[in-house]
C-alpha positions as CSV (number, residue, x, y, z in Angstrom):
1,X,28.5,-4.8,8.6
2,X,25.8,-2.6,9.2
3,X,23.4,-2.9,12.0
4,X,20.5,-4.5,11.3
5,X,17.0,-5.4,12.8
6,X,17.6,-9.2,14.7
7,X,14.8,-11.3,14.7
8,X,14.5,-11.2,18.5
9,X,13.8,-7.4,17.5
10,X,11.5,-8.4,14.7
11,X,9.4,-10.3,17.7
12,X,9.4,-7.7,19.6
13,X,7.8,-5.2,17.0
14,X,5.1,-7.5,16.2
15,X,4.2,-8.6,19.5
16,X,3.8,-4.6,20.0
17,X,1.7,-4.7,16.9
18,X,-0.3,-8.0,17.7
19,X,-3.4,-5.8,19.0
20,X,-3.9,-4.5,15.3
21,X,-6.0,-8.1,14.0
22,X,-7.6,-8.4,17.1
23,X,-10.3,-11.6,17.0
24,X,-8.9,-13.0,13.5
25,X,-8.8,-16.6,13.9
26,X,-5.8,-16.2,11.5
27,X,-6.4,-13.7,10.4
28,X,-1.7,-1.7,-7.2
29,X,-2.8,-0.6,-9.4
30,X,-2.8,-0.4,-12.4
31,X,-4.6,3.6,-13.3
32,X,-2.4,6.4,-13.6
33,X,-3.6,10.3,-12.9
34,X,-2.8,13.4,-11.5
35,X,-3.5,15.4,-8.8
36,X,-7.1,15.1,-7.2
37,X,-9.1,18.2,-8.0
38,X,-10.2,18.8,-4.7
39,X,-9.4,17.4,-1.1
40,X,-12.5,15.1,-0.5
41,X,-11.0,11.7,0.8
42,X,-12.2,8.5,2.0
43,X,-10.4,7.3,4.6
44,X,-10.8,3.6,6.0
45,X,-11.1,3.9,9.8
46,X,-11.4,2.0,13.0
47,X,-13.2,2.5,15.8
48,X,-11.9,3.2,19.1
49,X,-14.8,3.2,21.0
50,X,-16.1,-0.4,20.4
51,X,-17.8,0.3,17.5
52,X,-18.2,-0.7,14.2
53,X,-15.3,0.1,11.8
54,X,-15.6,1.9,8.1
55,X,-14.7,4.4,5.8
56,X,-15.7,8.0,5.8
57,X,-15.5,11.0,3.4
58,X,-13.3,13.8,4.8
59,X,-12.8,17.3,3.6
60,X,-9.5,17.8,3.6
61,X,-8.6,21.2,1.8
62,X,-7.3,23.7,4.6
63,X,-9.0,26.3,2.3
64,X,-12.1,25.2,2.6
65,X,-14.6,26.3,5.0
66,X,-15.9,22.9,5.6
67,X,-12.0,21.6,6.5
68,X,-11.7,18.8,8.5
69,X,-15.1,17.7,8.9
70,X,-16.6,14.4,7.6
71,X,-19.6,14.8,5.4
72,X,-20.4,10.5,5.6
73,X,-19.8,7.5,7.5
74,X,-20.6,4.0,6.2
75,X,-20.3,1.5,8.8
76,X,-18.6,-1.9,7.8
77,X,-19.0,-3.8,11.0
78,X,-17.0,-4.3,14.1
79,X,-13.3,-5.8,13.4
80,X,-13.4,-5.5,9.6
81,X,-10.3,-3.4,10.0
82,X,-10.7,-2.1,6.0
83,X,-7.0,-1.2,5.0
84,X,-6.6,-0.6,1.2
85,X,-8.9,1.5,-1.3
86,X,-8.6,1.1,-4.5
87,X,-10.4,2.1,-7.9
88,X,-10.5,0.3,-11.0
89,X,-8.7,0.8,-13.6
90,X,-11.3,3.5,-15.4
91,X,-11.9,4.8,-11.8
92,X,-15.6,4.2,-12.0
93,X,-15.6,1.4,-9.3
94,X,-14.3,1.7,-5.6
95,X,-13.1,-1.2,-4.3
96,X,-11.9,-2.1,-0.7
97,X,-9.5,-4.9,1.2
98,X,-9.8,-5.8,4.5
99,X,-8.3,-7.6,7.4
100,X,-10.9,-8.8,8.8
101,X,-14.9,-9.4,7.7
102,X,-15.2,-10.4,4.7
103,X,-11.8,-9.1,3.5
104,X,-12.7,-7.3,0.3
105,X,-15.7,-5.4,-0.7
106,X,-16.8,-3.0,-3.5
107,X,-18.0,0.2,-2.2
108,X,-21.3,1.7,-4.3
109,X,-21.4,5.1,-5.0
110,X,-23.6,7.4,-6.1
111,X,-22.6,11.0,-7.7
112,X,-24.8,14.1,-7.9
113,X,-24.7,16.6,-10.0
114,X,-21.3,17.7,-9.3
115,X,-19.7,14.1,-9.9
116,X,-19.1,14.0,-6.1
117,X,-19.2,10.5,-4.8
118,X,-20.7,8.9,-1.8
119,X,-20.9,5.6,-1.0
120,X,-24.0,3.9,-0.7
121,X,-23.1,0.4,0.6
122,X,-20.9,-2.2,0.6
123,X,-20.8,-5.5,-1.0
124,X,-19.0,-8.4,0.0
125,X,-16.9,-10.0,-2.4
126,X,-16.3,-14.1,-2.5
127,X,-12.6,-14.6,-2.1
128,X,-13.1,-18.4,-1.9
129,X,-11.6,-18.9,1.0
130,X,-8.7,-16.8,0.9
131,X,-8.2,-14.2,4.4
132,X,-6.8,-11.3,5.1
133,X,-6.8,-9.3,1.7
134,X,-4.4,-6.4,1.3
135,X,-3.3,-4.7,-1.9
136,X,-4.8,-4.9,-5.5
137,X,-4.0,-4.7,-9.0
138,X,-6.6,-3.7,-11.8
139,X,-5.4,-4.9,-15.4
140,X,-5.2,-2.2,-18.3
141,X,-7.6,-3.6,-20.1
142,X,-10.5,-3.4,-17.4
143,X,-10.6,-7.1,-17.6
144,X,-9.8,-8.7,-14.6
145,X,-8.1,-7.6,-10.6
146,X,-5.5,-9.2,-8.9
147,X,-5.6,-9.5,-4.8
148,X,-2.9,-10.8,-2.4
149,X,-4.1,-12.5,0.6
150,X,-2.1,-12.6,3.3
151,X,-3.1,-15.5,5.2
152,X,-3.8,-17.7,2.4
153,X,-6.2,-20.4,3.5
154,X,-5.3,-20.0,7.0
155,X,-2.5,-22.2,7.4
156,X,0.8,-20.9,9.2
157,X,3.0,-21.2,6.4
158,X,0.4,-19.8,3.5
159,X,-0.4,-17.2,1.3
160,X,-2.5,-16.8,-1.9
161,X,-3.1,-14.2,-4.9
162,X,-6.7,-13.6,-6.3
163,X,-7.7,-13.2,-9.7
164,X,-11.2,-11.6,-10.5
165,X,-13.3,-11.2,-13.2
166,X,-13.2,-7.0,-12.8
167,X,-16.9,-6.8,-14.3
168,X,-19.0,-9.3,-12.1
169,X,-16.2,-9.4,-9.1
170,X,-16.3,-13.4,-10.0
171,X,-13.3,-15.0,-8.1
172,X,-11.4,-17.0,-11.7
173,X,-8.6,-18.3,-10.0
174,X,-6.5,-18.6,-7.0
175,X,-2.4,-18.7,-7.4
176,X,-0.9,-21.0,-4.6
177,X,2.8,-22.2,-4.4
178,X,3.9,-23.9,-1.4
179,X,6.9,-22.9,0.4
180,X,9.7,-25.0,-0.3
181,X,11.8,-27.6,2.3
182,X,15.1,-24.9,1.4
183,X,13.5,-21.9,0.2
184,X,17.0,-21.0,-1.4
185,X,16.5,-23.7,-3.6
186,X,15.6,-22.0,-6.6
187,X,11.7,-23.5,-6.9
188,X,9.2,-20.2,-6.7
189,X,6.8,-20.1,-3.5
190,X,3.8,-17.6,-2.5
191,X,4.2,-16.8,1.1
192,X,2.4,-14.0,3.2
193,X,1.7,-12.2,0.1
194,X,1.5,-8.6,0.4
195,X,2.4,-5.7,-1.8
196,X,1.8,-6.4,-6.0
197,X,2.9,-4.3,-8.3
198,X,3.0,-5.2,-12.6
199,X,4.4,-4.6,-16.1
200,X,2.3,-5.7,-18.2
201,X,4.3,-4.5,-21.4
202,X,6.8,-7.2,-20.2
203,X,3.8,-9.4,-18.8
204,X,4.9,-9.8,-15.5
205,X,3.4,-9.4,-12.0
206,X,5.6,-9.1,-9.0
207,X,4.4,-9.5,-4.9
208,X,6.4,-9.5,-1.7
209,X,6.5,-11.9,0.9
210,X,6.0,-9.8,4.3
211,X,4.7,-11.4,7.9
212,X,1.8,-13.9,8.8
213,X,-1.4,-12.0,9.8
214,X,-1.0,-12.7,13.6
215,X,2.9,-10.9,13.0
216,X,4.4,-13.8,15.1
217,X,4.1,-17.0,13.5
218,X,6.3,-16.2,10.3
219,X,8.0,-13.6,8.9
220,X,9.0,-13.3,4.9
221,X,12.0,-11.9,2.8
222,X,11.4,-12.9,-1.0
223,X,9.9,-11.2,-3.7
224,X,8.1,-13.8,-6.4
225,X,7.9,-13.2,-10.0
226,X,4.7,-14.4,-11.6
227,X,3.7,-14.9,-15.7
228,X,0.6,-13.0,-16.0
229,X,-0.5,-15.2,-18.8
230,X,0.0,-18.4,-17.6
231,X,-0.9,-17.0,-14.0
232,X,2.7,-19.0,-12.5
233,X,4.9,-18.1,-10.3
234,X,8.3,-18.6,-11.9
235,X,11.1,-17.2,-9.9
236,X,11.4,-15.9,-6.1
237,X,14.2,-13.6,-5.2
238,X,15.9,-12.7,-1.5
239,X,15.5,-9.3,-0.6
240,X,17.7,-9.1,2.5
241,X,21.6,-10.0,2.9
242,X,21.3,-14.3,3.9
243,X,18.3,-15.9,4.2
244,X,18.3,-15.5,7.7
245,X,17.8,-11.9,7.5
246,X,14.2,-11.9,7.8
247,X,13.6,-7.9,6.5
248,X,9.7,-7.8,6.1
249,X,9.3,-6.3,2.3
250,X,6.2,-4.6,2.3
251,X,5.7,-2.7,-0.4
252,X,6.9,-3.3,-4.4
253,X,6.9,-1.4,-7.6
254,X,7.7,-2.8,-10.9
255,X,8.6,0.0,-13.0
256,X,6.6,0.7,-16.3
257,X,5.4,3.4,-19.0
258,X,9.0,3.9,-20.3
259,X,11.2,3.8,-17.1
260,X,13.8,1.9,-16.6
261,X,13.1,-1.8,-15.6
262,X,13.7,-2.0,-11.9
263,X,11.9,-3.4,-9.5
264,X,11.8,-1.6,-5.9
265,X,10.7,-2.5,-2.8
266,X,10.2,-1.1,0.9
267,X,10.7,-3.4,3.9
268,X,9.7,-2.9,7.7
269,X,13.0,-4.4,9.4
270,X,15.7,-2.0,8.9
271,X,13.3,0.6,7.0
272,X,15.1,0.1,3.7
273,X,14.9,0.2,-0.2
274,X,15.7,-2.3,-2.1
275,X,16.1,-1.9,-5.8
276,X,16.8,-5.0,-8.7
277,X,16.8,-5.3,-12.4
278,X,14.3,-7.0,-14.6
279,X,16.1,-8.7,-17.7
280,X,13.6,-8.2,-20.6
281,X,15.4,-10.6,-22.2
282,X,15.5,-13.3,-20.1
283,X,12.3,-12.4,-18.4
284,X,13.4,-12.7,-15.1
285,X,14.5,-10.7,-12.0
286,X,18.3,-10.0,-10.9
287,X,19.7,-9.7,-7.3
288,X,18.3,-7.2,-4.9
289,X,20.2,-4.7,-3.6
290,X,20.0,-2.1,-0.9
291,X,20.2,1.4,-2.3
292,X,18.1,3.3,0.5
293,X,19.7,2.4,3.6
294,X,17.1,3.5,6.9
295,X,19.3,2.3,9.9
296,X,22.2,4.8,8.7
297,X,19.3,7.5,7.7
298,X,17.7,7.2,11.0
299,X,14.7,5.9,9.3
300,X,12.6,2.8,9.6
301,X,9.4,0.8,8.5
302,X,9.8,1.8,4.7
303,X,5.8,1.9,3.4
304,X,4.3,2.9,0.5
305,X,5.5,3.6,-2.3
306,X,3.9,6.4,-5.0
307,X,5.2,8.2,-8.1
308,X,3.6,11.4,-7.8
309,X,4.2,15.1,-8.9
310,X,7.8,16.7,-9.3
311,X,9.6,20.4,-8.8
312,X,7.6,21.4,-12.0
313,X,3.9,22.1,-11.1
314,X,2.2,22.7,-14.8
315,X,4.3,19.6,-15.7
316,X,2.8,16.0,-15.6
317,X,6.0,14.0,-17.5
318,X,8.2,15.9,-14.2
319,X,7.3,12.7,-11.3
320,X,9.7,12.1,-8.2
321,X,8.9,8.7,-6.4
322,X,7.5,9.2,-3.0
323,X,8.3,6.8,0.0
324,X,6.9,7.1,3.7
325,X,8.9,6.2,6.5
326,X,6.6,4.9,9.9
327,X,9.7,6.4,12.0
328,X,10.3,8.6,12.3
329,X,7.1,9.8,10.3
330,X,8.3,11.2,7.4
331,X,7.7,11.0,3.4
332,X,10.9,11.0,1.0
333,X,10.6,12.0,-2.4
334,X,13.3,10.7,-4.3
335,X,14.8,11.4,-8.1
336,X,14.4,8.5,-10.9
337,X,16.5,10.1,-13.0
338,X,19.9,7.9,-12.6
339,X,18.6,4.3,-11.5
340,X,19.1,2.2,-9.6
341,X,20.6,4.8,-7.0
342,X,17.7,7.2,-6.0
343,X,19.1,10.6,-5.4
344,X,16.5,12.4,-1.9
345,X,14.7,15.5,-3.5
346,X,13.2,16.6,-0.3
347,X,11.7,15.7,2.8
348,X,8.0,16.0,3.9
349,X,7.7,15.7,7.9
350,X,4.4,14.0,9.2
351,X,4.0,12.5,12.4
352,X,5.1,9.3,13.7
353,X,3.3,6.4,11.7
354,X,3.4,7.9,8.4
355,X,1.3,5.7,6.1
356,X,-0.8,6.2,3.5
357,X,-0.7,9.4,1.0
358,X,-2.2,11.2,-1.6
359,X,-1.9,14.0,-3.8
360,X,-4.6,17.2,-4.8
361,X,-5.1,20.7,-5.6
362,X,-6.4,23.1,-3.0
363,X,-9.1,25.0,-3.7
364,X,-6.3,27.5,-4.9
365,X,-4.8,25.9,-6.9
366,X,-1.8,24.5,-4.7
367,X,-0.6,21.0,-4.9
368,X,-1.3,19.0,-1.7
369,X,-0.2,16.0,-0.1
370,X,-2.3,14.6,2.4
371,X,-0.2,12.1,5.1
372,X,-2.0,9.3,6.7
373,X,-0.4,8.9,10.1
374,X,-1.0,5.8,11.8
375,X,0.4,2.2,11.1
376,X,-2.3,-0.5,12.5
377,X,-2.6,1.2,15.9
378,X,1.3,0.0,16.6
379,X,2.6,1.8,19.8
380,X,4.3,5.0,19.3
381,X,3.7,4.7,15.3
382,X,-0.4,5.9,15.8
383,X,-0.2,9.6,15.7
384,X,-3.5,9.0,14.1
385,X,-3.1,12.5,12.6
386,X,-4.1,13.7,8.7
387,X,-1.3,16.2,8.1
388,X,-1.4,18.2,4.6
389,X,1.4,19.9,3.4
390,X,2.5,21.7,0.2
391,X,4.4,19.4,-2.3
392,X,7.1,22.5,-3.4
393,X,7.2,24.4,-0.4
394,X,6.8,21.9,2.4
395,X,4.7,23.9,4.3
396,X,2.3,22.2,6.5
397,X,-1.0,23.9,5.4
398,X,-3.2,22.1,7.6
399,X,-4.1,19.1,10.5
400,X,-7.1,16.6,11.2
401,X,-7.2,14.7,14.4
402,X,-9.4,12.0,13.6
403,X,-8.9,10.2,17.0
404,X,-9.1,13.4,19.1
405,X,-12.3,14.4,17.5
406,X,-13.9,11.8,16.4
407,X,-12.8,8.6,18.0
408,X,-12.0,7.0,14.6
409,X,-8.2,6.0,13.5
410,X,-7.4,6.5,10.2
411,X,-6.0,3.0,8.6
412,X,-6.1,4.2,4.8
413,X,-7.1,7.1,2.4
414,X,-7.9,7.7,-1.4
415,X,-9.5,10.8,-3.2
416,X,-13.0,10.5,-3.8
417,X,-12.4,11.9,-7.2
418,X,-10.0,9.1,-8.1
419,X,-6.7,8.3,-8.0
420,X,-4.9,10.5,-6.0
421,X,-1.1,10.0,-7.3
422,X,0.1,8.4,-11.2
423,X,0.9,5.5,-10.2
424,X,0.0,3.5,-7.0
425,X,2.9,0.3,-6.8
């Protein structure tokens, strides 16, 4: 048997990380598009020097004259921690979750003349009771957002999902489902809710199960399958080898707009992908199995997952899936062409703590990726760095030390000009 992450590891790791949620008492998306047209970001930050955390806008085109630089800051207060952007579904709204505060906001922009955005405040949105907010779905038809809560209502076993009204930001309903006595029993639960991902073709929503907010009381290892029309969980599924293999999925795709139907997911312990089928007949989810194995690829913390551009640069129908790795700070890109195995295309070295990513076009013309390099301040997974690099080439084209030059961390990142990848979990 391959080696594996123990728990007493698992501890370990997240009593490194346990700095990251500081005073919290307990405490994707649906629009598709190509590259960004130009390297302005915002990038959700904390402070290092006491103060209030945020998000600023970033030119990030090595091209440009103005690279590296940050045009705007909007303060969010001190131990908000913001950690996912997202924009609707028509990309006209800028929404963003949070660890701490009030745990999501919309961000108001303004755009001159140009259609460049700033942000002109921040409004706190009512999650009715629900903490520590992480990723977000917007539905096709502009109707309504979905939100995973990590800490649920606070309790140490908890977890909740959000469902807004995406026009007046009106909390509709909260999705709870206890954790069973045996949680191999077969009944559905919600716990630590994290990563969401959707098909709504097949009318399904899927979200993992990753590690209570303080990173010590619990950790998941499920993915749950819920009916987007009778807002239900229906089935949860293991994602590790026993139910004592606690692997921390993070992040989870359910495959739509005529691929295959898999489900994928990234988990922290063992820095692994998982892959299972989704039966359209049957309407429910098969067994998980590993396909992406990091121990033996001397990877681990498996992130984010985007589909982004492929070898063919005039080609938008040519997309690789993109994966970043914390350690030892890399992003994979990976062929879908023979599911469930995923065949490595090339790899993009960042810096350790490799996060967050996005995709534009320099000011040349050159497809970018920018690389988010910092995981929640964890030790020896905070480079902190921005790194840009050429998506065909590899070439690093450019760096931004936020930390060095600003004293500011970089948590998350998303083009100001909308979504920066074509399809975001």
């Amino acid at each position: 048997m391959r080696t594996r992450f123990t728990l007493r590891t698992a501890t370990a790791l997240a009593l490194v990380l346990v700095s990251l949620l500081g005073s919290l008492s307990v405490a994707a998306h649906g629009g598709e598009t190509g590259t960004a047209p130009n390297g302005l970001f915002f990038v959700d930050y904390r402070s290092l020097n006491g103060g209030a955390d945020g998000v600023a806008l970033v030119n990030l085109d090595p091209e440009s004259d103005g690279f590296g630089e940050i045009l705007q800051t909007l303060e969010l207060g001190e131990g908000v921690l913001p950690h996912h952007l997202y924009y609707n579904h028509d990309q006209s709204r800028l929404y963003n979750t949070a660890l701490g505060g009030a745990f999501l906001y919309e961000l108001i922009l303004e755009r001159d003349a140009d259609d460049i955005p700033t942000i002109t405040g921040a409004t706190p949105i009512d999650t009715g009771g629900s903490i520590v907010g992480e990723d977000m779905y917007f539905s096709e038809d502009g109707s309504s957002f979905w939100v995973t809560f990590i800490g649920g209502s606070g309790g140490e076993r908890d977890g909740s999902v959000g469902v807004f009204d995406a026009r007046t930001n009106e909390l509709l309903q909260t999705i709870v489902a206890p954790e069973p006595e045996d949680p191999a029993s077969g009944e559905p639960f919600l716990l630590y809710p994290h990563g969401i991902s959707a098909n709504e073709a097949r009318g399904y929503m899927v979200v993992t199960s990753t590690v209570h907010p303080d990173l010590v009381t619990g950790m998941g290892n499920t993915v749950t399958l819920i009916d987007m029309d009778t807002k239900e969980p229906v089935q949860t599924v293991l994602v590790g080898e026993s139910w004592e293999d606690l692997s921390q999925p993070v992040e989870v795709l359910m495959l739509r707009d005529g691929l295959p139907s898999y489900v994928l997911v990234t988990t922290v312990m063992g820095g692994d992908v998982w892959v299972a089928p989704f039966d359209e007949a049957t309407g429910r989810l098969g067994e998980f199995t590993e396909v992406i194995d990091g121990s033996t690829n001397e990877l681990g913390i498996a992130l984010e997952f985007y589909i982004g551009p492929g070898q063919d640069p005039e080609s938008d129908e040519d997309q690789l899936l993109y994966v970043s790795f914390a350690v030892p700070g890399v992003v994979n890109a990976y062929s879908l062409d023979n599911l469930p195995e995923l065949e490595l295309v090339k790899t993009f070295q960042a810096e350790p703590g490799t996060h967050h990513f996005g995709f534009f076009r320099t000011e040349s013309g050159r497809e970018a990726m920018v690389i988010q390099n910092n995981l929640l301040n964890g030790e020896g997974i905070n480079a902190g760095t921005l790194t840009i690099v050429d998506i065909h080439s590899g070439e690093q084209l450019g760096r931004v030390d936020l930390p060095g030059d600003h004293g500011i961390l970089p948590e998350s990142l998303e083009s100001a000009m909308g979504n920066a990848h074509f399809v975001h979990h």
